[in-house]
MARDREN-894259 format. One record per residue: x, z, y of N, C-alpha, C, O in turn; residue number from 1. Coordinates in nm, 2 decimals. Atoms other than C-alpha are relative to their C-alpha. Layout:
// MARDREN-894259
    n_px    n_pz    n_py   ca_px   ca_pz   ca_py    c_px    c_pz    c_py    o_px    o_pz    o_py    k
       X       Z       Y       X       Z       Y       X       Z       Y       X       Z       Y  NUM
...
//
This chain:
// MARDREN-894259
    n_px    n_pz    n_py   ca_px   ca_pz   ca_py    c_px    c_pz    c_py    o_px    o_pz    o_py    k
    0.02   -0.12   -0.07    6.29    0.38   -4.62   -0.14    0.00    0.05   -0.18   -0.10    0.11    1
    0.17   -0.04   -0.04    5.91    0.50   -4.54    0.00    0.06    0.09    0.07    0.15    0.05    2
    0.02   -0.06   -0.07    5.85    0.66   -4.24   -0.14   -0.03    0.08   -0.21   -0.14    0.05    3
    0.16    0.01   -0.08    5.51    0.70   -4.01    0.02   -0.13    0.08   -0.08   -0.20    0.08    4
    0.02    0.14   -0.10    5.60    0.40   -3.78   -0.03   -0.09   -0.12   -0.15   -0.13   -0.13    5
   -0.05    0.12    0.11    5.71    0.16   -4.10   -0.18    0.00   -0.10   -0.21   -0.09   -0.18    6
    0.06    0.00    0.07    5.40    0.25   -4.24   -0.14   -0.08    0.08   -0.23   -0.14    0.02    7
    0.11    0.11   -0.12    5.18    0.07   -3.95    0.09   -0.16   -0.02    0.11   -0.21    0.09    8
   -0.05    0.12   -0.08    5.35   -0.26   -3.99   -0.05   -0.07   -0.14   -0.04    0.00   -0.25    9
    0.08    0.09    0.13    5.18   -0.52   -4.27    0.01   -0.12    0.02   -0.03   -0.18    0.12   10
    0.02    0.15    0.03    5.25   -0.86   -4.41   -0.15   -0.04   -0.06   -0.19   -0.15   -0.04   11
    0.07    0.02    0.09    4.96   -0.84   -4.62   -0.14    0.00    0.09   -0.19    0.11    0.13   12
    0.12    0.02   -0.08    4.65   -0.98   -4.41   -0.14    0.06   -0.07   -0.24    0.09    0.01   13
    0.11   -0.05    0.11    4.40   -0.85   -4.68    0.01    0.13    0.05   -0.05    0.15    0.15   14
   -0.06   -0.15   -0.07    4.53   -0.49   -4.62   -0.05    0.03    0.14   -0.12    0.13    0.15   15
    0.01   -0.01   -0.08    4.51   -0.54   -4.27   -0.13    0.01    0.05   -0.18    0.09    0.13   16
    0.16    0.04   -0.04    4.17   -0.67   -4.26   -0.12    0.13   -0.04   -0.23    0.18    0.01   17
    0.07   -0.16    0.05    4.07   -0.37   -4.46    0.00    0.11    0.10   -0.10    0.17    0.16   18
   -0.02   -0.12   -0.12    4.20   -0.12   -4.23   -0.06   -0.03    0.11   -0.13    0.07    0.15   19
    0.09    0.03   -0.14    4.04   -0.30   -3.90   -0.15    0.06   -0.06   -0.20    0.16   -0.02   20
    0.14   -0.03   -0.01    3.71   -0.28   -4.03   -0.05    0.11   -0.05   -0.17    0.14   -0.03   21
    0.04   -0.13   -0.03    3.71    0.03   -4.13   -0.02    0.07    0.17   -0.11    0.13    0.23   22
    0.02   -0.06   -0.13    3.78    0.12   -3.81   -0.09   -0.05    0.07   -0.14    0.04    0.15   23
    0.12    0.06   -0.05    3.50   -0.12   -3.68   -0.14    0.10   -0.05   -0.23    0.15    0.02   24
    0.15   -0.04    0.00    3.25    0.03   -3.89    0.01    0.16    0.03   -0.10    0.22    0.01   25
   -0.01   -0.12   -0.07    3.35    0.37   -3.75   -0.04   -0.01    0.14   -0.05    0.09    0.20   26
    0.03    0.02   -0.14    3.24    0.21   -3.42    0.06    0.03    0.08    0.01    0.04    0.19   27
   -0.11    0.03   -0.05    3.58    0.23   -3.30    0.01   -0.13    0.08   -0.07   -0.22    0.03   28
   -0.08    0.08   -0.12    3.70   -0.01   -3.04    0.12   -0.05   -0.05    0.21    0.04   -0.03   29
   -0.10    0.05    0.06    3.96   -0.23   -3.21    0.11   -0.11    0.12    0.09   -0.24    0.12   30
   -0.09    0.09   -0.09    4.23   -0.40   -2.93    0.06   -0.10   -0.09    0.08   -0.07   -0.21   31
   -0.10    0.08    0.10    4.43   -0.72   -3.05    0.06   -0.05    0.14    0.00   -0.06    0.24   32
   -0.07    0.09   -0.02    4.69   -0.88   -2.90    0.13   -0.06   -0.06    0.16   -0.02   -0.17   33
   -0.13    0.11    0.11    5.02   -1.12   -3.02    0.09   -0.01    0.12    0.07   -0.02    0.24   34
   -0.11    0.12   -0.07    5.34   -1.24   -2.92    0.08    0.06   -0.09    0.05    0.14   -0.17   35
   -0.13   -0.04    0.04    5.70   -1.23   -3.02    0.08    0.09    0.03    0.18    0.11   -0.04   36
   -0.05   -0.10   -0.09    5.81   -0.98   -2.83    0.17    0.02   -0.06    0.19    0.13   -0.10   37
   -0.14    0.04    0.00    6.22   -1.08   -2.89    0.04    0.11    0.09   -0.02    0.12    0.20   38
   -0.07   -0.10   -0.07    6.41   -0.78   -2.76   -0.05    0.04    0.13   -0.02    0.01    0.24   39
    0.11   -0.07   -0.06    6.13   -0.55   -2.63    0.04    0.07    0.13    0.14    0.14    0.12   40
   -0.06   -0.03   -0.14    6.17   -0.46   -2.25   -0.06    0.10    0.05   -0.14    0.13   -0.04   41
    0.11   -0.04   -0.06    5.98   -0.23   -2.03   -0.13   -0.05    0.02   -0.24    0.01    0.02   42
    0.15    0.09   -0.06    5.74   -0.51   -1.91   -0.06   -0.05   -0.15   -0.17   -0.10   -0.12   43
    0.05   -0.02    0.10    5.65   -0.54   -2.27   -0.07    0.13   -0.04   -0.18    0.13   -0.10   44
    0.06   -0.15    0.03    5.57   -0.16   -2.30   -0.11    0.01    0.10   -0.23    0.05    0.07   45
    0.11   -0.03   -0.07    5.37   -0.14   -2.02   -0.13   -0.10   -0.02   -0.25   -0.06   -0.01   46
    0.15    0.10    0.06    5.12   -0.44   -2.12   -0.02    0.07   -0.12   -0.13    0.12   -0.11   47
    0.07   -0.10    0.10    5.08   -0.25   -2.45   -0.07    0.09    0.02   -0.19    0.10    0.00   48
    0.10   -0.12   -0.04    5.02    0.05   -2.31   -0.12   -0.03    0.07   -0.21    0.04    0.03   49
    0.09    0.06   -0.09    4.77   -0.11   -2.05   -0.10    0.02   -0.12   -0.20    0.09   -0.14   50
    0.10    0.11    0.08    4.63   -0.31   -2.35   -0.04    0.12   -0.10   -0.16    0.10   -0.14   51
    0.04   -0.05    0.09    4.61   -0.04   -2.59   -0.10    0.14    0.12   -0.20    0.20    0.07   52
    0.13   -0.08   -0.07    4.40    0.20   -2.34   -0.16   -0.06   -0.02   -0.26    0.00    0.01   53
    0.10    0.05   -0.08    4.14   -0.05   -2.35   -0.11    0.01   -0.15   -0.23   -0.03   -0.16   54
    0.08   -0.01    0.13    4.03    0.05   -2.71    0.03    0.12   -0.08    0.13    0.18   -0.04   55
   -0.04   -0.08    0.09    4.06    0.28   -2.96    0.12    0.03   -0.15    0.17    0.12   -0.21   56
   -0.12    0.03    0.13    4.32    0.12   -3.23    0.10   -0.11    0.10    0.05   -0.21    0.15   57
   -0.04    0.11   -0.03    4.54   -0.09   -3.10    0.13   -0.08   -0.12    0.20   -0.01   -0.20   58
   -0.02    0.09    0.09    4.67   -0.42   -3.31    0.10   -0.08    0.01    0.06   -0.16    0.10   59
   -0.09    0.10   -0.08    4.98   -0.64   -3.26   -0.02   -0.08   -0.10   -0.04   -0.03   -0.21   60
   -0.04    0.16    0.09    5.00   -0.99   -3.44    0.12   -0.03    0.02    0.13   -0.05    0.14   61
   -0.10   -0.02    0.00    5.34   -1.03   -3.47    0.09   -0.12   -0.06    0.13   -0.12   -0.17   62
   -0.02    0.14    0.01    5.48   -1.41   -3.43    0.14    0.07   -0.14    0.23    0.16   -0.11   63
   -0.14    0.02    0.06    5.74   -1.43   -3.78    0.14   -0.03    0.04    0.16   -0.07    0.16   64
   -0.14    0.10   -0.08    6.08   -1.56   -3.72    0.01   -0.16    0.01    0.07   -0.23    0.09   65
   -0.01    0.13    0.03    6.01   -1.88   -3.86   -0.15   -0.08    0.17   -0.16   -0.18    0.25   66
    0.11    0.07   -0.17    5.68   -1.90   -3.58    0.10    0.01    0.12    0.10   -0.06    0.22   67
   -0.07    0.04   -0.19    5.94   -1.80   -3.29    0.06   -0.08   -0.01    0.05   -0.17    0.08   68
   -0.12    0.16    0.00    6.22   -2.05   -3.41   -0.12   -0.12    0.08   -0.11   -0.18    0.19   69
    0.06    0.19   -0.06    5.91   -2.36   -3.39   -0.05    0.07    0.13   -0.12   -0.02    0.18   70
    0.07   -0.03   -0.12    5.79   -2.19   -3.08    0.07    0.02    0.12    0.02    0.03    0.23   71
   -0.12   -0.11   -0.13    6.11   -2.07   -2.86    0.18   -0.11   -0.07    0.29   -0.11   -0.03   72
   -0.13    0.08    0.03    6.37   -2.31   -3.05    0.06    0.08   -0.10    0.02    0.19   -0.15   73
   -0.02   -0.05    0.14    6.60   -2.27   -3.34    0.11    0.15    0.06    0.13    0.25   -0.01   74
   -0.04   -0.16   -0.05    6.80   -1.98   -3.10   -0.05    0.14   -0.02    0.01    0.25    0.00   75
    0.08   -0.10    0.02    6.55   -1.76   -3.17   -0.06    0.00   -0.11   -0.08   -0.10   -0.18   76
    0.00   -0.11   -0.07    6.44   -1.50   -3.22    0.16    0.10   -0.03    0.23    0.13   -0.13   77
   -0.13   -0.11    0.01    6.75   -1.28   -3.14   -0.01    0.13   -0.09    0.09    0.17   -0.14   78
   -0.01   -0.14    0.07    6.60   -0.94   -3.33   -0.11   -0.04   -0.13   -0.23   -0.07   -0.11   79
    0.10    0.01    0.05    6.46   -0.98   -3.67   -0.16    0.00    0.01   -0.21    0.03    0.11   80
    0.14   -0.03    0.01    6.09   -0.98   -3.75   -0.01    0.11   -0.03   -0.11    0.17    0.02   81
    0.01   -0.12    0.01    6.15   -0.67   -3.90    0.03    0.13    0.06   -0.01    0.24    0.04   82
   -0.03   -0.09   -0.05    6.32   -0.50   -3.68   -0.08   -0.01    0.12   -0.07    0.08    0.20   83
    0.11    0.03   -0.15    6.06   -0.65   -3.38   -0.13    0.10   -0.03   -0.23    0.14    0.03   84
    0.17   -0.07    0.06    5.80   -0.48   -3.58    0.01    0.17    0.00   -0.07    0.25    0.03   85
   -0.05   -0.18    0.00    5.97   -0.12   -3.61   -0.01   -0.01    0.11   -0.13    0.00    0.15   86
    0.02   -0.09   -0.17    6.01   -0.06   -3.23   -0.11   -0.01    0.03   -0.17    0.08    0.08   87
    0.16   -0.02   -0.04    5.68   -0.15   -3.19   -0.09    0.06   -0.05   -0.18    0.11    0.02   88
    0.07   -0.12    0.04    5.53    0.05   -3.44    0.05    0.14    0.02    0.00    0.24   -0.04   89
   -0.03   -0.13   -0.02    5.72    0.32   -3.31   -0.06    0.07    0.14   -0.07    0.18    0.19   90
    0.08   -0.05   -0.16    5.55    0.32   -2.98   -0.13    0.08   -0.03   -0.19    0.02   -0.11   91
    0.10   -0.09    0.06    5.28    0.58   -3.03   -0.11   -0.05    0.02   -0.20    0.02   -0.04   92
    0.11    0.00   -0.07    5.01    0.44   -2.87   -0.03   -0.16   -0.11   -0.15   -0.18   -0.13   93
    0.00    0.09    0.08    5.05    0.11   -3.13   -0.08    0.05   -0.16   -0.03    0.15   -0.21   94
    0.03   -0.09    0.11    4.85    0.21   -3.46   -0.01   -0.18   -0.12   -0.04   -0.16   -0.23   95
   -0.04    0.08    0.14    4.90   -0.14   -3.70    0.09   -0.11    0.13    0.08   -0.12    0.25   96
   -0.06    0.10   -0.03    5.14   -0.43   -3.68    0.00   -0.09   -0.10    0.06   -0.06   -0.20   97
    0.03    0.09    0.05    5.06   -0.75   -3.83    0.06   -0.11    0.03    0.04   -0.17    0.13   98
   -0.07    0.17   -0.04    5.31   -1.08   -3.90   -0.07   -0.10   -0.01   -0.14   -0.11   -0.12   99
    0.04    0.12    0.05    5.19   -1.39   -3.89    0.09   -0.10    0.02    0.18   -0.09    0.11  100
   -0.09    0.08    0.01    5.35   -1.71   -3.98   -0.03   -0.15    0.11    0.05   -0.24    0.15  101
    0.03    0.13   -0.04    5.17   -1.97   -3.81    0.04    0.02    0.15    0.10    0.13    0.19  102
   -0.04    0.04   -0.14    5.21   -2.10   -3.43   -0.09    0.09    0.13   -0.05    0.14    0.24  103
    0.08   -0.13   -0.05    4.92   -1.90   -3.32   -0.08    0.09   -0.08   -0.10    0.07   -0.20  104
    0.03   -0.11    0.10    4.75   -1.60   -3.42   -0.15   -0.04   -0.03   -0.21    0.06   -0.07  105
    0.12    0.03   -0.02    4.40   -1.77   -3.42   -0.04    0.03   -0.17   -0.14    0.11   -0.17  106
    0.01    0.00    0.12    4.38   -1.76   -3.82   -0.01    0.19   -0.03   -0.10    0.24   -0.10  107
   -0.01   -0.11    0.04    4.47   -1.39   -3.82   -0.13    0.08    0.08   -0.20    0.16    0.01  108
    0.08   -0.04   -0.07    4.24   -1.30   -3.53   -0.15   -0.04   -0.07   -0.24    0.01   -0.01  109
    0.13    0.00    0.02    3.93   -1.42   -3.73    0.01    0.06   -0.14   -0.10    0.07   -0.21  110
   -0.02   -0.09    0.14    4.06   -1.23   -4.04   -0.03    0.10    0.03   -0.14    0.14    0.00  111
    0.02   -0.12   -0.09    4.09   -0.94   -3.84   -0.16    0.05    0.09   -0.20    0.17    0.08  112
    0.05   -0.03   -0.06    3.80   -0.97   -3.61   -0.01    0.12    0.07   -0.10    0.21    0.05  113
   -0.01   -0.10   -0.08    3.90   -0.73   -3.34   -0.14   -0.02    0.08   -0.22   -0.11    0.09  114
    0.12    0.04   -0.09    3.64   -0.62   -3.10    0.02   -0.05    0.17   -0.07   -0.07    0.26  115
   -0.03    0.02   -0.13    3.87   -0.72   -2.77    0.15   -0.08   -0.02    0.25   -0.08   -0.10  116
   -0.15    0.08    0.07    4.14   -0.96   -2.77    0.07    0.00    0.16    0.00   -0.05    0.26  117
   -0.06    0.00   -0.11    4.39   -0.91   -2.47    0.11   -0.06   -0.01    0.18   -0.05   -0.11  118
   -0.07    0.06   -0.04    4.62   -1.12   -2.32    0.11    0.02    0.14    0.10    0.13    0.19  119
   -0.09   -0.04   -0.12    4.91   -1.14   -2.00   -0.12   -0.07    0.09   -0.20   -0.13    0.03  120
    0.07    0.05   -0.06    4.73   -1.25   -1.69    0.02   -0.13    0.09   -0.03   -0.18    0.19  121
   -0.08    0.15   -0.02    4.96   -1.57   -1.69   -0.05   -0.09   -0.07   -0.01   -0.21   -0.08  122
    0.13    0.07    0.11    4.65   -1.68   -1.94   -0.11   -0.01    0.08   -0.15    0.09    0.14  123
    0.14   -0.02    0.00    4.33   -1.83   -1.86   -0.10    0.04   -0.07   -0.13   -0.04   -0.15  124
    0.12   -0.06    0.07    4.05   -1.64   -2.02   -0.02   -0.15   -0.12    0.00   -0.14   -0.25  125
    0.05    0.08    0.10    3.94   -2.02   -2.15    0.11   -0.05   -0.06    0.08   -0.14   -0.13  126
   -0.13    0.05    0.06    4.29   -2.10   -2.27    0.07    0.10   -0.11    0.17    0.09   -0.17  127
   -0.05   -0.12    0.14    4.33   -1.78   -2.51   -0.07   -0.05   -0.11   -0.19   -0.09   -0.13  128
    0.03    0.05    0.18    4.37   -1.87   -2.87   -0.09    0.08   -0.06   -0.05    0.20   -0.05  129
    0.09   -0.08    0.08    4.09   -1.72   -3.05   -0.11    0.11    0.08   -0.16    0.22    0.04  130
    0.13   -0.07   -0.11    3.85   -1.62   -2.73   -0.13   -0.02   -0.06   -0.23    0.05   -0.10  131
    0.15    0.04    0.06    3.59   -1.82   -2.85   -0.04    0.07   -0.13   -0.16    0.10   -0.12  132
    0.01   -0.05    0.07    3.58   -1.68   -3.14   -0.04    0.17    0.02   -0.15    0.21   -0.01  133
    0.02   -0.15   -0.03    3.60   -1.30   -3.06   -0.16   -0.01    0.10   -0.27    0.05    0.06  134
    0.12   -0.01   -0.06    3.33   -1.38   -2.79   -0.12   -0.03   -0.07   -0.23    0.01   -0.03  135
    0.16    0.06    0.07    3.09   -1.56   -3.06   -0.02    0.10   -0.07   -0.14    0.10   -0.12  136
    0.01   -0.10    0.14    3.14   -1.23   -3.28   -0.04    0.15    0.11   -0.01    0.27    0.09  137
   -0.05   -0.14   -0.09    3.09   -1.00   -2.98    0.02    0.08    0.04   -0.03    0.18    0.07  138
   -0.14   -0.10   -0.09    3.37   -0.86   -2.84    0.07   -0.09    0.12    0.05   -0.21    0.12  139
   -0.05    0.00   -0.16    3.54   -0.92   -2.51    0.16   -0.08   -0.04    0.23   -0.08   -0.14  140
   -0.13    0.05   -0.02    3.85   -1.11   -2.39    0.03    0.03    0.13   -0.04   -0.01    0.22  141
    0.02   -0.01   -0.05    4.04   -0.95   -2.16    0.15   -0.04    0.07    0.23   -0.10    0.00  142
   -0.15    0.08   -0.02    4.39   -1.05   -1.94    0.06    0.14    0.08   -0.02    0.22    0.14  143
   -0.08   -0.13   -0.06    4.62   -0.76   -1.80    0.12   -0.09    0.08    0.18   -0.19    0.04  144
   -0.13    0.07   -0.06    4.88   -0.82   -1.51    0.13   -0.01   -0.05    0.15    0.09   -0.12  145
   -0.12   -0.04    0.05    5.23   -0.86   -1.61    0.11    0.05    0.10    0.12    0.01    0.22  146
   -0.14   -0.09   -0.08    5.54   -0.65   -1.47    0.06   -0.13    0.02    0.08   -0.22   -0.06  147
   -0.14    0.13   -0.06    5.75   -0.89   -1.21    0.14    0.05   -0.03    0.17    0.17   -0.02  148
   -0.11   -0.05    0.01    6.09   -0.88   -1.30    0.08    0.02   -0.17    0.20    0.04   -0.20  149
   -0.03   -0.03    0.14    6.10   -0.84   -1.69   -0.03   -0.14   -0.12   -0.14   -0.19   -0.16  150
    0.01    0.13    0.10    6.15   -1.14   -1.92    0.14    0.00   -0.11    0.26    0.02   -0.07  151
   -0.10   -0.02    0.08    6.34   -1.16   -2.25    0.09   -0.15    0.03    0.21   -0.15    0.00  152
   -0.11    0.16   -0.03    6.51   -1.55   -2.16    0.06    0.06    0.12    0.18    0.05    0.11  153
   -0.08   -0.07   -0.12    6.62   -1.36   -1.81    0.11    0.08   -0.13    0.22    0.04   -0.17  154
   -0.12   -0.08    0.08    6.79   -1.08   -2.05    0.08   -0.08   -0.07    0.20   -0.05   -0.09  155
   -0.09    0.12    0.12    6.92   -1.34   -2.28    0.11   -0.03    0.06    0.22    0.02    0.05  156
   -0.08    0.00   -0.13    7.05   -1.51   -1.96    0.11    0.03    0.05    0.22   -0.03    0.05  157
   -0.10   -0.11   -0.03    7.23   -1.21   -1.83    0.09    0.01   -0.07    0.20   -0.04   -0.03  158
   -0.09   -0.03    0.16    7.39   -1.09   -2.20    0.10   -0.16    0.05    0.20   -0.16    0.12  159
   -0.06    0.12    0.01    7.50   -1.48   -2.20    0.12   -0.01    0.10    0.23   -0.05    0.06  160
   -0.06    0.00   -0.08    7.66   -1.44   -1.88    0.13    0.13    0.03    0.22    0.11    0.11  161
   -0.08   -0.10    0.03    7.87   -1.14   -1.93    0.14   -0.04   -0.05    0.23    0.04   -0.08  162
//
């Protein structure tokens, strides 16, 4: 099934790469950030939305299942990779979604070359995967607060306890 969200979401790094830099050489403002985002919450949506104000496309990297399993254990992830990727490209303000397989997105992030790479603000600026990089290429690294109260191992938790 094809639809407008489904159509923002890409295995294919080549593809991907293509589309960013068009949008680069349009002098567009390209956002990136990553995670797994395992059964998407509010405090997930609002760091997007934050994060995607901060440019003109915004970009997710989108940990595989096999990166959340070695990352979060073999319990996870609770919601496919593919279905982690539809709700998120269905958020309007989201304009690509990109999987990657490895542990971090640092490999994708220099494929990509976004012009701003944003993170939660539970990150050091010098401890973001692929800062150095964005900063050597001239773009910004930036950290956004996170919503207290919202965590997918809390929700897990809860469900569990029911």
């Amino acid at each position: 099934m094809s639809t407008k969200s489904s159509k923002k979401i890409l295995s294919d790094r080549v593809k991907a790469s293509e589309i960013v830099s068009s949008w680069l050489k349009e002098g567009k403002k390209v956002v990136f950030t990553n995670g797994c985002f395992d059964i998407l919450h509010a405090g997930h949506v609002e760091y997007l939305e934050k994060a995607s104000e901060k440019g003109d496309y915004m970009v997710i990297g989108l940990n595989s299942d096999s990166s959340v399993r070695n990352i979060k254990g073999p319990e996870r992830p609770i919601v496919t990779q593919h279905a982690r990727a539809r709700v998120l490209a269905a958020l309007g303000f989201v304009d690509l979604v990109v999987f990657f397989d490895e542990d971090t997105p640092l490999q994708l992030i220099q494929q990509l070359k976004p012009s701003t790479l944003i993170k939660g603000a539970d990150y050091n600026i010098s401890n973001i995967v692929g800062a150095d990089f964005v900063i050597e290429n001239g773009g910004s690294v930036e950290t956004i607060e996170l919503v207290e109260g919202f965590s997918t191992t809390n929700i897990i938790d809860k469900i569990k306890g029911l």
